[in-house]
C-alpha positions as CSV (number, residue, x, y, z in Angstrom):
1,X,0.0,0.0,0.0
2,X,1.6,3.4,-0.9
3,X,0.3,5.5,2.1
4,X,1.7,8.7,0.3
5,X,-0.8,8.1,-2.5
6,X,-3.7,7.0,-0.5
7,X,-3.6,10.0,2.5
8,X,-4.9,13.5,1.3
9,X,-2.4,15.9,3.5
10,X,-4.6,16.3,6.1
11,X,-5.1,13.1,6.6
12,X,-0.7,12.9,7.0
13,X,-0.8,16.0,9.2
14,X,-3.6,13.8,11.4
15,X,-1.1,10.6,11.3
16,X,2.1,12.5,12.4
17,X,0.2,14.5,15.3
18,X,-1.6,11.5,16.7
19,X,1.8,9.5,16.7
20,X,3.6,12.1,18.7
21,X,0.9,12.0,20.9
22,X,1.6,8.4,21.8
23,X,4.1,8.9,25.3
24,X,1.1,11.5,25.9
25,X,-1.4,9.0,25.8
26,X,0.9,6.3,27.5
27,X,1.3,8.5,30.7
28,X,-2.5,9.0,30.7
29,X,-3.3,6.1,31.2
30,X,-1.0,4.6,34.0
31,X,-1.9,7.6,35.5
32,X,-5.6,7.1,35.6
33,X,-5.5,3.8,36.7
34,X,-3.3,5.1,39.7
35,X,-6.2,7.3,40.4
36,X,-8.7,4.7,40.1
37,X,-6.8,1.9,42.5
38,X,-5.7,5.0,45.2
39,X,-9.3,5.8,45.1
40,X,-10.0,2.1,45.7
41,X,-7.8,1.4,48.0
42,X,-8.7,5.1,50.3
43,X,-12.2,4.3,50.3
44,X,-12.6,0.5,50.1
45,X,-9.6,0.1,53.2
46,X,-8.8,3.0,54.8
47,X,-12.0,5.2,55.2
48,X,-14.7,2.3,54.2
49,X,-17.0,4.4,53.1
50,X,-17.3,2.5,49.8
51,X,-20.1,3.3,48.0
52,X,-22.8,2.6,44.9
53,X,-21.6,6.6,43.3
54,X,-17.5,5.8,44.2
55,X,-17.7,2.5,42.3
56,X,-19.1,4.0,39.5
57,X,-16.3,6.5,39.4
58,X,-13.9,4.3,39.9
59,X,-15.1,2.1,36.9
60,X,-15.3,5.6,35.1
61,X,-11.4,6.0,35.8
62,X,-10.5,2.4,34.7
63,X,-12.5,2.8,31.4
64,X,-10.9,6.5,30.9
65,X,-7.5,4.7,31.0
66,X,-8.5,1.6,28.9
67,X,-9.7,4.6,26.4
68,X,-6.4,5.7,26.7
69,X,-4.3,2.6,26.2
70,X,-6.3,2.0,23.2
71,X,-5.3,5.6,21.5
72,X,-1.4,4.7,22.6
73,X,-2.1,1.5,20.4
74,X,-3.3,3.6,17.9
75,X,-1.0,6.1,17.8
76,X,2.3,3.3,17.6
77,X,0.6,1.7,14.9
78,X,0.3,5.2,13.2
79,X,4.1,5.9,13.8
80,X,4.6,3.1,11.4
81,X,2.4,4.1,9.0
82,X,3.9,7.7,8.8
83,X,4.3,9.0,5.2
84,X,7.7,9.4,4.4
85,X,8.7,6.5,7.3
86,X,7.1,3.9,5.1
87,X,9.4,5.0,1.9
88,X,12.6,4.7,3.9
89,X,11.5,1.1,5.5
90,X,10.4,-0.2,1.9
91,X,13.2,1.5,0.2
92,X,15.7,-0.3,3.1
93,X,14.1,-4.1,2.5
């Protein structure tokens, strides 16, 4: 597939900016699932006060960071597929 052909330069300008992005979205989502287990751990051990409305936000948390381990996928898969990056590894094989 010749991605330089296929990609209107928008769609390139998209491609590079999501796959700089990706330590961004790496370090978003450890650090909401450290939210979500501190939470946990606060209010399910230490204060047990654990309730219907913390659960839910602590789900909220773990599905925010599952969000955001599915855009760092995205954006390394996207660092491959960089125009330009794919004429060098093609040209290199």
């Amino acid at each position: 597939m010749d991605i330089d052909r296929e990609l209107t330069e928008t769609d390139k300008k998209f491609l590079t900016r999501a796959a700089k992005r990706k330590g961004l979205f790496l370090m978003s989502s450890i650090a909401t699932v450290v939210v979500a287990v501190s939470f946990l751990v606060y209010h399910g051990l230490f204060a047990k006060d654990m309730n219907g409305l913390r659960f839910v936000i602590i789900l909220l948390l773990l599905l925010s960071g599952r969000s955001y381990l599915r855009l760092y996928k995205s954006a390394v898969i996207f660092n491959k597929l960089q125009p330009g990056l794919a004429m060098k590894q093609s040209q290199q094989d």
